[in-house]
C-alpha positions as CSV (number, residue, x, y, z in Angstrom):
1,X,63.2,74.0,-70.6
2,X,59.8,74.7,-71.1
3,X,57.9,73.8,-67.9
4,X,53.9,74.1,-68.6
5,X,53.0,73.6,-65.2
6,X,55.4,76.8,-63.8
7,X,54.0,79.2,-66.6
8,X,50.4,77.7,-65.6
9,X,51.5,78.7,-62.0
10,X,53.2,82.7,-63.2
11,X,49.9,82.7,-64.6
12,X,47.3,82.0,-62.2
13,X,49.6,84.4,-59.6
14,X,48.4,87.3,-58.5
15,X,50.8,89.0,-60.4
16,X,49.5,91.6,-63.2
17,X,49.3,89.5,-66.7
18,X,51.9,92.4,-68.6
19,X,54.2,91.3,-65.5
20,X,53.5,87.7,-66.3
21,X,54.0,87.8,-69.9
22,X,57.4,89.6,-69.0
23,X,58.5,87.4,-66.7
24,X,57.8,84.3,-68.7
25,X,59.5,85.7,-71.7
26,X,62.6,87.3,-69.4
27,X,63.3,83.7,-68.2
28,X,62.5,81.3,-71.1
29,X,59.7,79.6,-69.1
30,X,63.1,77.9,-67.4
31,X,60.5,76.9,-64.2
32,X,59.1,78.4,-61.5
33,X,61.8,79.2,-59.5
34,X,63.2,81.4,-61.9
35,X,60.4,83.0,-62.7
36,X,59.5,83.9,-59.4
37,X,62.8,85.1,-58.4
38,X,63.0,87.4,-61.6
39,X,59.4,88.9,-60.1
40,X,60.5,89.8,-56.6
41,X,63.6,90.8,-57.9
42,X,62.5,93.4,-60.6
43,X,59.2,93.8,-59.8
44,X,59.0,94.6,-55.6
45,X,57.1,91.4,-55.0
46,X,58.3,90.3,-51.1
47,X,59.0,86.7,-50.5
48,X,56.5,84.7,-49.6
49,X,57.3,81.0,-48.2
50,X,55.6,78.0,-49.7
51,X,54.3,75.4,-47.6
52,X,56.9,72.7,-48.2
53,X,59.2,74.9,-47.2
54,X,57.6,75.7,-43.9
55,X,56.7,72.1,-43.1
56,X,60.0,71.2,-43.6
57,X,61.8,73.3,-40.8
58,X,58.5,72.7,-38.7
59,X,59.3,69.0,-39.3
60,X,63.3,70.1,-37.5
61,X,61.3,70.9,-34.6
62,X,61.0,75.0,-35.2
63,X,57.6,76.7,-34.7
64,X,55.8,78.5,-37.8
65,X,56.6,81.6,-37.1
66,X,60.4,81.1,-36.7
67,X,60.3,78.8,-40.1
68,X,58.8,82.0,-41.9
69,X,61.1,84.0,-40.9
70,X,64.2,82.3,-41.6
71,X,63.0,81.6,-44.9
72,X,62.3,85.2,-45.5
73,X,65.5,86.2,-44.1
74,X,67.2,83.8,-46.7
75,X,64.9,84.1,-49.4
76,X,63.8,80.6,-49.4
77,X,66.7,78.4,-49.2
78,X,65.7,75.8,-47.0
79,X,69.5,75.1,-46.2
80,X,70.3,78.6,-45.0
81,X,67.3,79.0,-43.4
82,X,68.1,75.6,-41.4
83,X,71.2,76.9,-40.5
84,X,70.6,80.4,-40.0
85,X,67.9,78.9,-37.0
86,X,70.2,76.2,-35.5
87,X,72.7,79.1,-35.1
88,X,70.2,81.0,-32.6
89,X,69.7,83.8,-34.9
């Protein structure tokens, strides 16, 4: 799948352009997602949560700070995140 708008997004990171052109290559341009995890993952880039993310479990009724958290904890997955705050972690 190539997804222009997810290599535009790699590209305009802060991320160093050989890095880029890696990581774009490394995952087929198969979207964002991908490509960011294949970033952090080889590259010691930490997690950072996106806004939708943090609205959404803001939106559940949690404060920002305990949204980032969990979805640093879990890496993003809003699902896990949810859960790992309704469990009182």
């Amino acid at each position: 799948m190539n997804d222009n708008h997810s290599v535009d997004s790699v590209t305009a990171s802060s991320v160093p352009g050989t890095v880029q052109e890696e990581t774009i290559q490394k995952t087929d341009s198969d979207g964002l997602k991908p490509a960011t995890a294949y970033v952090r993952r080889y590259k010691g880039v930490p997690y950072a949560p996106d806004a939708g993310s943090v609205g959404f479990l803001t939106n559940m009724g949690f404060n920002q700070d305990q949204a980032v958290r969990a979805l640093k904890v879990t890496q993003g997955n809003i699902e896990r995140a949810a859960n790992w705050l309704l469990s009182g972690m």
